[in-house]
C-alpha positions in Angstrom: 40.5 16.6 62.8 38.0 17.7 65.7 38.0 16.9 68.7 35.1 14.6 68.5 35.7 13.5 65.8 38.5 10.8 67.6 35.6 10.2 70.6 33.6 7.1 70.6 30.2 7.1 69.9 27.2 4.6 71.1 24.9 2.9 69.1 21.1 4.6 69.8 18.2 2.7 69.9 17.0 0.4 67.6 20.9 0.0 66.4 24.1 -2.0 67.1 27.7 -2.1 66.9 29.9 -4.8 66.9 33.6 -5.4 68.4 36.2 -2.7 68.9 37.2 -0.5 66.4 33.6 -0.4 64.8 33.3 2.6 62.5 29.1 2.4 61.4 25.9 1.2 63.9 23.9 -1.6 62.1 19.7 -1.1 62.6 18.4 -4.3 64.2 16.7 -6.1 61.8 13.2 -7.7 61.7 12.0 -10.2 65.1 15.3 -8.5 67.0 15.1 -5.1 68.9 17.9 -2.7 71.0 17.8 -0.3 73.8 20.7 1.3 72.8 24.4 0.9 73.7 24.2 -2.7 72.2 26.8 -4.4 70.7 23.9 -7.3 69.5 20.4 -7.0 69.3 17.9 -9.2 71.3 15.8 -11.6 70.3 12.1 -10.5 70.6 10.2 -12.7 73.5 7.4 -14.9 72.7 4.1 -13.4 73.5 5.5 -10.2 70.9 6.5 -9.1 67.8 8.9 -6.8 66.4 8.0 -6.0 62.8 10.3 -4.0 60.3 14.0 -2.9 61.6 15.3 -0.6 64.0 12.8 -1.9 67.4 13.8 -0.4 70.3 11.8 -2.7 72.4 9.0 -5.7 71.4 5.1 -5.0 71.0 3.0 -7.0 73.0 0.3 -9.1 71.3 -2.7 -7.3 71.9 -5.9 -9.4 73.9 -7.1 -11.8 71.3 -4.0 -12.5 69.0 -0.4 -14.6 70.4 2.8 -15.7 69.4 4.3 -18.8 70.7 7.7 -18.4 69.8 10.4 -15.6 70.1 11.7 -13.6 66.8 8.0 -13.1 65.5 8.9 -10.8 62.5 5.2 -10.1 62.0 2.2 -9.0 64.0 0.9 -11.9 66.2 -1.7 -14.5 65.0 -5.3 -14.1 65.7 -6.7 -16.8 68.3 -8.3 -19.5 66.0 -12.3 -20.4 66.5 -12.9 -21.6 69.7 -10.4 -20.3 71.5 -9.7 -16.4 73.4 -7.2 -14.3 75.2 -8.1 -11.5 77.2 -4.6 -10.5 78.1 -1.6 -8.8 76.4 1.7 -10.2 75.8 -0.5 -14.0 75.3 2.2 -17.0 74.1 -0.7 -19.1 73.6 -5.1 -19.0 73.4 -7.3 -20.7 76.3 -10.3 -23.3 75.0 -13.5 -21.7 75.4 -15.3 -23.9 78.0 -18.6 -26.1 78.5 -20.7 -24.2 77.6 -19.1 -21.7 75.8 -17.9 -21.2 72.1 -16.6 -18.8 69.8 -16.8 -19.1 65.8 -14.6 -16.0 64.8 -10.9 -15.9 65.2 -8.9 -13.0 67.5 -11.3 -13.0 70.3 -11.1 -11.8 73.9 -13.6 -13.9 75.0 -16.0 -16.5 74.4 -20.3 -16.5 73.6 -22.4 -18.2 76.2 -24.6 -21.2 74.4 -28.0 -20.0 74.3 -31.1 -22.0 76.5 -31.1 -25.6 75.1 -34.7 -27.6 76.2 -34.7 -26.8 79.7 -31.3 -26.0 80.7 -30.5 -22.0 80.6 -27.2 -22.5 79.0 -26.9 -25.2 76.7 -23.5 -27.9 77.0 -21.2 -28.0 74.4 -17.4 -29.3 74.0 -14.5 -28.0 75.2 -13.0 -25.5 72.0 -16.6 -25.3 70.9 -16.8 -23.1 67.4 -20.6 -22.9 66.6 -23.5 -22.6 68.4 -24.6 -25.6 67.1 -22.4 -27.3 69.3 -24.6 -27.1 71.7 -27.2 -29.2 73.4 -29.6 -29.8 75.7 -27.3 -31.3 78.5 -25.7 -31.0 81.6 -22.0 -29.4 82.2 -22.0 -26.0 81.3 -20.2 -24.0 83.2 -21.0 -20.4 84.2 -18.3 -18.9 83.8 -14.9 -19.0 81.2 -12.8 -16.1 82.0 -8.8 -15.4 82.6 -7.3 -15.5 85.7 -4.9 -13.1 85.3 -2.9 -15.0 82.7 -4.3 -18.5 83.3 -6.7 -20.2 81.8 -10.2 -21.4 83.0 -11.1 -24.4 84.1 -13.1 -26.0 80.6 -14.6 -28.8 82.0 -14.9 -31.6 80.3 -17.4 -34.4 79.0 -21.4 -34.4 79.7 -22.0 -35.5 83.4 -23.5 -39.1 83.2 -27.1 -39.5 82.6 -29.4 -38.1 79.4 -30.5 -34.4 79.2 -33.6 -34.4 80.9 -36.5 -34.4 78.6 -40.2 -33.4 79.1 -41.4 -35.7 76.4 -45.0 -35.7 77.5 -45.1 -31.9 77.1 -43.3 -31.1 74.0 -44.7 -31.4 70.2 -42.7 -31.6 67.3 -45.4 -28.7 65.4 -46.7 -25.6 67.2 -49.4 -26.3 69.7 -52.8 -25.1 71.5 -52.1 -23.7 74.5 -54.2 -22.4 77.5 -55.2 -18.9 78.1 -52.4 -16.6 78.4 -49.9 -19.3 77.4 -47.9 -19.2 74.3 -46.7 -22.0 72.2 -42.7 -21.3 72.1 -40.0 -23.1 69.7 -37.8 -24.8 72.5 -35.4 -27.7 71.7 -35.7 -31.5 72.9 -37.2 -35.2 72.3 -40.4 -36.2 71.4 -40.9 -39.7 71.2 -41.5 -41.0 67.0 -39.7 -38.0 66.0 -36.5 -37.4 67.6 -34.4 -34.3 68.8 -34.7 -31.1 67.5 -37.1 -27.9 67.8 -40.1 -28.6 68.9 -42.8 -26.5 70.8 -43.9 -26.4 74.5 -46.5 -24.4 76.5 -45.4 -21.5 78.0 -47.0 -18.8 80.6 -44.7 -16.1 79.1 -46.9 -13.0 81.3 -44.9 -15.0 84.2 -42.1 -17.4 83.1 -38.7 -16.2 84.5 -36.9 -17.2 81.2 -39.4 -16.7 78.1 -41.1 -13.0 80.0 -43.3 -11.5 77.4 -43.2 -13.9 74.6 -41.0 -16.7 73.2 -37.3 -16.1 73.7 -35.0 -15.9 70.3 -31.8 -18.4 70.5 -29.8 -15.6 69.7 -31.1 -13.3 72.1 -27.9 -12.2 73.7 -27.7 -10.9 77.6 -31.1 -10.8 78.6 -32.2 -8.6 75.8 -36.0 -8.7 74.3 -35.4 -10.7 70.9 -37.5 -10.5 67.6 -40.5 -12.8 69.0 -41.3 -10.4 71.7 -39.7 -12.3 75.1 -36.7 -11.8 77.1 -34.7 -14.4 79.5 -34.6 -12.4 82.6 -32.2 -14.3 84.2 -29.6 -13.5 81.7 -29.4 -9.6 82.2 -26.3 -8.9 83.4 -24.8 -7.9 86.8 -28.1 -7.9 88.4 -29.7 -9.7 91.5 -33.1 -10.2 92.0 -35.3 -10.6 89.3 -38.7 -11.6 88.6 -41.3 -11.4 85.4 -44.5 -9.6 86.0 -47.3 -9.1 83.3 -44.4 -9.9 80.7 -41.8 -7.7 81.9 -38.8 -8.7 83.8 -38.8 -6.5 86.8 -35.1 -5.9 88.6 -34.6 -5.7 92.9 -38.2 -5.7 93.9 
């Protein structure tokens, strides 16, 4: 025989061997992973996976996907609706806020409720998954991110007291307005008819949040949507703004 042939060798990566006198390495099978020099493989942490055999160390779950427990054999499960993780290595999803939802699963974050009567962020319960969740109310909160790994603050129910409603101003069908005002789509109460869409007056050469025309619900981050006008105080990272002749105008 050679030499080396009588010299112990170590299990690689990925591999183990166990007790004295071993004479093969084993591959680590599936939720178990190994470093090398092992004489067991380790369970893989929750907040990872380790799919197929032979891991030499576990996967993080990638922002928007977690796995609560350890051994997780495949990749990690998708946040459901209304929840997000903007982190790696996530054991569980946060609730998107008041104010917030999200109607697709594996997100990193969650969608701002669009203007709601005269609120600029409509409310909406905590784990919201639609936009039609949300209402005219107060409780939103501005912001829903991460804290490093923690969770936001969600809030919680609507602050006591009613939406408040500009009944004597609102019509339930489009109406006449003044010169240079536009009759927009907006959402709130008219008396004999209820809550739902109705239509208000609006001076959109100079209103801060309908500049240059009726603002879209879906009219994400301040951008101009199909009807012509853009909410100027939702462009982000920007401070100072102000709508002129129809268009917002930024730090002047």
């Amino acid at each position: 025989l050679e030499s080396d042939a009588l010299s112990c060798k170590n299990a690689q990566a990925g591999w183990y061997a166990t007790g004295p006198g071993a004479t093969q390495q084993t591959i680590c099978p599936q939720g178990y992973y190994s470093t090398g020099l092992a004489a067991q493989c380790t369970i893989c942490p929750a907040g990872s996976h380790c799919s197929g055999s032979g891991n030499t160390s576990p996967q993080l779950c990638e922002p928007g996907r977690y796995s609560s427990q350890p051994g997780a054999s495949q990749d990690c499960a998708q946040c459901p609706a209304g929840t997000f993780s903007s982190v790696s290595g996530a054991t569980s999803c946060c609730s998107c806020c008041s104010g917030w939802y999200t109607d697709q699963v594996g997100q990193t974050h969650c969608f701002n409720c669009p203007n709601r009567d005269s609120y600029q962020q409509g409310y909406s319960p905590i784990g919201a998954t639609s936009a039609d969740q949300c209402m005219a109310a107060p409780g939103a909160f501005s912001s829903c991110a991460m804290s490093g790994n923690s969770c936001p603050a969600t809030g919680g129910s609507i602050t006591s007291g009613t939406a408040q409603k500009r009944a004597q101003q609102l019509t339930a069908v489009p109406k006449r307005c003044p010169r240079d005002f536009e009759s927009c789509p907006v959402y709130g109460f008219v008396r004999g008819v209820g809550y739902g869409r109705v239509y208000e007056c609006v001076d959109t050469q100079n209103d801060l949040e309908s500049c240059g025309g009726c603002v879209d619900d879906d009219s994400p981050f301040g951008e101009r949507g199909m009807s012509g006008g853009r909410d100027c105080t939702a462009i982000p990272n920007v401070d100072g703004v102000r709508c002129a002749r129809g268009k917002c105008v930024i730090g002047t």
